[in-house]
C-alpha positions, 0 to 999 in steps of 0.5 A: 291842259286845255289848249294842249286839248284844243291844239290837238282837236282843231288838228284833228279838225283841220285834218279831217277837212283836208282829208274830206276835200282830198278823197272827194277830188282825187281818185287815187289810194284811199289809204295813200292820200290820207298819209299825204294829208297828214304828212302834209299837215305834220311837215314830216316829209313821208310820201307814197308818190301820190302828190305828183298825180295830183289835180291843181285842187288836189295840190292846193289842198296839200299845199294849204295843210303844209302852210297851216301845220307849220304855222300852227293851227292855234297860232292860226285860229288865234290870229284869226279870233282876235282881229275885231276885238278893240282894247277896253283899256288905256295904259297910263302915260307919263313924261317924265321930266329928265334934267 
């Protein structure tokens, strides 16, 4: 349950910023680039014709929410989390004498 919750918020989040980013560089359709935004994140494919006019910006921003969807926000958000953490632990080594 819990990260069923975390996956949908972090989704939302992730979202919301692209969404934020995209409103504030492009001038187009309110309404149309946010089914962009989702679209992208949710790598449904539906568009209304927006991504063409896009600026550079606009199409990087598209471009990233395509990559972290289809990776997965949690998958990201783990990968990143667990970068500096080092191992308090030693697995138990033995050799084994065969013959």
């Amino acid at each position: 349950m819990r990260r069923a919750l975390g996956v949908a918020f972090l989704s939302m989040v992730l979202v919301s910023g692209f969404l934020l980013v995209l409103l504030a560089v492009e001038p187009h359709n309110p309404m149309g680039v946010a089914l962009e935004a989702v679209s992208a994140f949710a790598t449904a494919g539906l568009s209304v014709n927006v991504t063409p006019s896009l600026s550079a910006l606009g199409k990087l921003v598209i471009t990233l929410a395509m990559f972290i969807g289809r990776i997965g926000p949690l998958t990201l958000a783990l990968a990143l989390a667990n970068q500096g953490r080092t191992r308090s632990y030693r697995l138990p080594e033995e050799r084994v004498g065969i013959g």
